[in-house]
N, C-alpha and C positions, 0 to 999 in steps of 0.2 A: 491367300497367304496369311497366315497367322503374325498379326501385330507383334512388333518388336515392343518389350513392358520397358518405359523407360523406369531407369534407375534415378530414386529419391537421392538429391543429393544434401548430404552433409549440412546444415549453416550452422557457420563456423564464427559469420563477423557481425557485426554489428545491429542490431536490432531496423527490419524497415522501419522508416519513418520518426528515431530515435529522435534523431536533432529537430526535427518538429515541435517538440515538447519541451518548457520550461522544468531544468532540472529538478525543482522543489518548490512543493506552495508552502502559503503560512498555514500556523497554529492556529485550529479550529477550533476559535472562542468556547473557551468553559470545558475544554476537553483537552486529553492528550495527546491528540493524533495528530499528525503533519502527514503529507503523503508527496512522496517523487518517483521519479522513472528509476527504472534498474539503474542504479550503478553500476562501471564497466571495472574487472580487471586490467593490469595495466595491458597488455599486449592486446584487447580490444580497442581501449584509451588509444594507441598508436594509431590506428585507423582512420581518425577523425582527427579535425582541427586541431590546433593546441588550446584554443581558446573558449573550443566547445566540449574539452574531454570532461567525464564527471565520472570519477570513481568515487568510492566508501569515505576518504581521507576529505574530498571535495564536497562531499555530504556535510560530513561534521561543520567545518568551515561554513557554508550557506547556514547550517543551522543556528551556529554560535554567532553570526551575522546579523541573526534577529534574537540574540540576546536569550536564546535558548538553549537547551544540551538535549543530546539524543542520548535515551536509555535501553531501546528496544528496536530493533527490525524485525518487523514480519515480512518474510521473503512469499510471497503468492505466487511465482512464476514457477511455470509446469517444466522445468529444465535446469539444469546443473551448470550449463556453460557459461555463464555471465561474471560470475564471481564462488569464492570460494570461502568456507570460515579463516582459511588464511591471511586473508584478505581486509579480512573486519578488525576493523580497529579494537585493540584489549577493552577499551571502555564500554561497550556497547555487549549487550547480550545480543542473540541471533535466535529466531524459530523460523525453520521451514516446513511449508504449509502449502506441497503441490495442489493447484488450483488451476484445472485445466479452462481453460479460455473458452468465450462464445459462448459455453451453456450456464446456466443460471448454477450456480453452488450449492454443491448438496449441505444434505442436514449436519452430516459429520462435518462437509469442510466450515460451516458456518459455526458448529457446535467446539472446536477444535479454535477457530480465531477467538471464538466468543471467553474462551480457557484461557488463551495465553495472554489475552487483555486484561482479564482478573485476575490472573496471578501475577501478572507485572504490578500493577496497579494496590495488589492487598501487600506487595512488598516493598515495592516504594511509594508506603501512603505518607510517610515524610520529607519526601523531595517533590522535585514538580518536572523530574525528567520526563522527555518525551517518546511517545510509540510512533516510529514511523512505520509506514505498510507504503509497500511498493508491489507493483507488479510487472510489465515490460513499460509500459508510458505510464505508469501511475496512475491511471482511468477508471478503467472499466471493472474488470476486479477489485481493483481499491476501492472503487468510490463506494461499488456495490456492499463489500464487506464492513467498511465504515459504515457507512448508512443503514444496515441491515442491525449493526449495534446499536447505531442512536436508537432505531424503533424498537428496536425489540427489548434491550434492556433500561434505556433512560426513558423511554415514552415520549419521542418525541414524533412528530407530526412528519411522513414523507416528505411533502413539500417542504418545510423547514430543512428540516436534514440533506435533500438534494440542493437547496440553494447556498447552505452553508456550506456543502462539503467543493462545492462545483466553484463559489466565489472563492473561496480558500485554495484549494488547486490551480486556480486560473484558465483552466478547462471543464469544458460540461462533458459528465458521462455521453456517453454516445449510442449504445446497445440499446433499442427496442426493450427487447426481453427484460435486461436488467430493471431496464424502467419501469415498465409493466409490472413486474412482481413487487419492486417496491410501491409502487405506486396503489395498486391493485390486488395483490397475493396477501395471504393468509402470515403473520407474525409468526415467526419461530418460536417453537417451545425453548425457556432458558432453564429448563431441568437438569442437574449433573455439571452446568457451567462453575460450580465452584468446586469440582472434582478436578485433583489435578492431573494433567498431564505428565509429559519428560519435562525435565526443567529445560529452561533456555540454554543456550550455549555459551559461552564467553568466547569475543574474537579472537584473535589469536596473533594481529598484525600488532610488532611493539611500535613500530615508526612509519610515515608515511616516503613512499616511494617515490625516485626520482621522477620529473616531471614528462608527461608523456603526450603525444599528440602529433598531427602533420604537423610540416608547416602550413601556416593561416591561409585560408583562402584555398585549400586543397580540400578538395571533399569526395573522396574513392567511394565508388558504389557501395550499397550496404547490400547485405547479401542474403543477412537474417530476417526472421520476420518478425511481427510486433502484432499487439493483440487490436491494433485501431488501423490494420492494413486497409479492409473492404470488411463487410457483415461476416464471408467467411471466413478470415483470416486471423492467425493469432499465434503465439510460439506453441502452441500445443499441436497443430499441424504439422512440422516439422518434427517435434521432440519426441512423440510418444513414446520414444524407449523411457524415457522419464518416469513411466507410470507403465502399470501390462494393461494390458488390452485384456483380458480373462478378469482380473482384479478390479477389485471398487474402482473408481474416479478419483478416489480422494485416498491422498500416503503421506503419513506426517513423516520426516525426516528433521532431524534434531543433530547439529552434530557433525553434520557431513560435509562435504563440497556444498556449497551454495550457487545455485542457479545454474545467473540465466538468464477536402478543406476543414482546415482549423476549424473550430470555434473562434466568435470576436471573444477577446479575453475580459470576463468579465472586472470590477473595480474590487479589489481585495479587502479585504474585510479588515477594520482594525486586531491592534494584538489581543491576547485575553483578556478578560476580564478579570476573571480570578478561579485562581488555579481548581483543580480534579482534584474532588479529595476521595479515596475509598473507604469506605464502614464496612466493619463487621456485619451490621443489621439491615444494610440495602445496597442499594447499585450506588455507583459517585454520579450526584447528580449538581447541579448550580444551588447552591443558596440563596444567593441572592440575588440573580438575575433571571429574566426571562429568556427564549429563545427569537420569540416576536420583536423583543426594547434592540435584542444583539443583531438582528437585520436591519431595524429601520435604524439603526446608531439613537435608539431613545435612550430616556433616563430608567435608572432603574425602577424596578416594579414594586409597586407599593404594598402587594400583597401577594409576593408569586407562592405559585401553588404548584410546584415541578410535576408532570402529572408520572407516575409510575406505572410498572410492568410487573406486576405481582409475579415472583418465582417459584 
């Protein structure tokens, strides 16, 4: 008798393993990146605690908590359902940057993050707002796309850049793979990275939303998946309508709907040092700090020599 094909169903709620994850780490000294878990639209918010909902509005708030302001979301996740430009607070620009989970990121989607970081950054070379990138937990994709810029356009040393990005998040990447190729894998070429892309979006939410969540101590199954479920598992499993199956891996969308055991949590890294600045004539890199003095909390370097990534 011929097998009954079960039918893929729908997730619809909440990310697995969502409330797992620290909604937002700190500012990764001498840069502009911060990184956190998807933030939920309010009618996912419902699903979850009240204590533990974390939308767009709950971002800002963490952020301006450590005395910083967000200027930029890079949205990484391979799916439309999590949130929407609706949703994104007016102050914030918005890029999406489908990034399908598990496999290591291609040339375009890393060439594509590598664009919207230096166009952010060559336009607000007079403020010190910040780039957050997020993914479903803010890990694995994130850590990997961050860390894939430190090397390849600031010159910094794998090791360095995984420890900084992993102490600043408050979780360590998890992925093999990812780690392997930073670890191990060949530098992206940064050719055409100052070509630009669609500009970012402006969000489009003027006020934030009544307050949403169970009540406390109520924790409804989650139903979605998350990209640190097991090795196979991640929202692009479920979402593929997200992206075709014929078509590249990688689909910039600008503009549109948006989205979509632990580690011991390492000891957070003090605040910056001093700010990202970008030049016309090279990558924004530290003046006057090393990446070495900003792990071991030493004094400044007496004679740093920031090493570069000719483009």
């Amino acid at each position: 008798m011929p097998h009954d094909k079960k039918k893929k169903r729908k997730k619809t709620g909440v990310p697995d393993r969502w409330l797992d994850y620290r909604p937002v780490g700190q500012r990764i000294p001498g840069t502009r990146f911060i990184a956190f878990k998807v933030p939920l639209k309010p009618s996912l918010n419902r699903q979850v605690p009240a204590s533990q909902s974390f939308g767009l509005w709950d971002l800002l708030d963490q952020v301006e908590s450590q005395n910083q302001e967000l200027g930029l979301i890079i949205d990484l996740t391979f799916t439309t359902r999590y949130y929407g430009l609706s949703d994104v607070p007016q102050s914030c620009s918005y890029v999406k940057i489908l990034t399908e989970g598990r496999h290591v990121p291609s040339d375009a989607t890393i060439l594509s993050f590598k664009r919207a970081v230096r166009r952010f950054l060559k336009e607000n070379w007079d403020n010190d707002k910040l780039i957050g990138v997020h993914c479903t937990h803010g890990l694995n994709r994130t850590g990997y796309l961050v860390c894939r810029y430190l090397i390849d356009v600031e010159g910094m040393d794998a090791a360095t850049a995984l420890e900084l990005f992993n102490s600043c998040r408050g979780h360590h990447i998890e992925r093999q793979n990812y780690l392997n190729d930073l670890q191990r894998g060949a530098k992206r070429s940064n050719a055409g990275i100052n070509e630009p892309e669609e500009e970012a979006a402006r969000g489009l939410a003027a006020e934030k939303p009544p307050q949403t969540g169970t009540t406390d101590g109520e924790r409804p199954p989650q139903t979605g998946t998350g990209d640190e479920r097991r090795p196979a598992g991640d929202d692009s499993t479920e979402e593929k309508r997200a992206g075709s199956r014929r078509g590249p891996r990688h689909r910039r969308q600008v503009g549109q709907a948006a989205m979509g055991g632990l580690h011991p949590t390492p000891a957070l890294l003090p605040t910056p040092l001093v700010s990202y600045v970008w030049s016309p004539s090279a990558p924004a890199t530290l003046a006057r700090y090393s990446w070495s003095d900003m792990l071991s909390g030493g004094k400044q370097s007496e004679d740093p020599k920031p090493q570069r990534h000719k483009l």
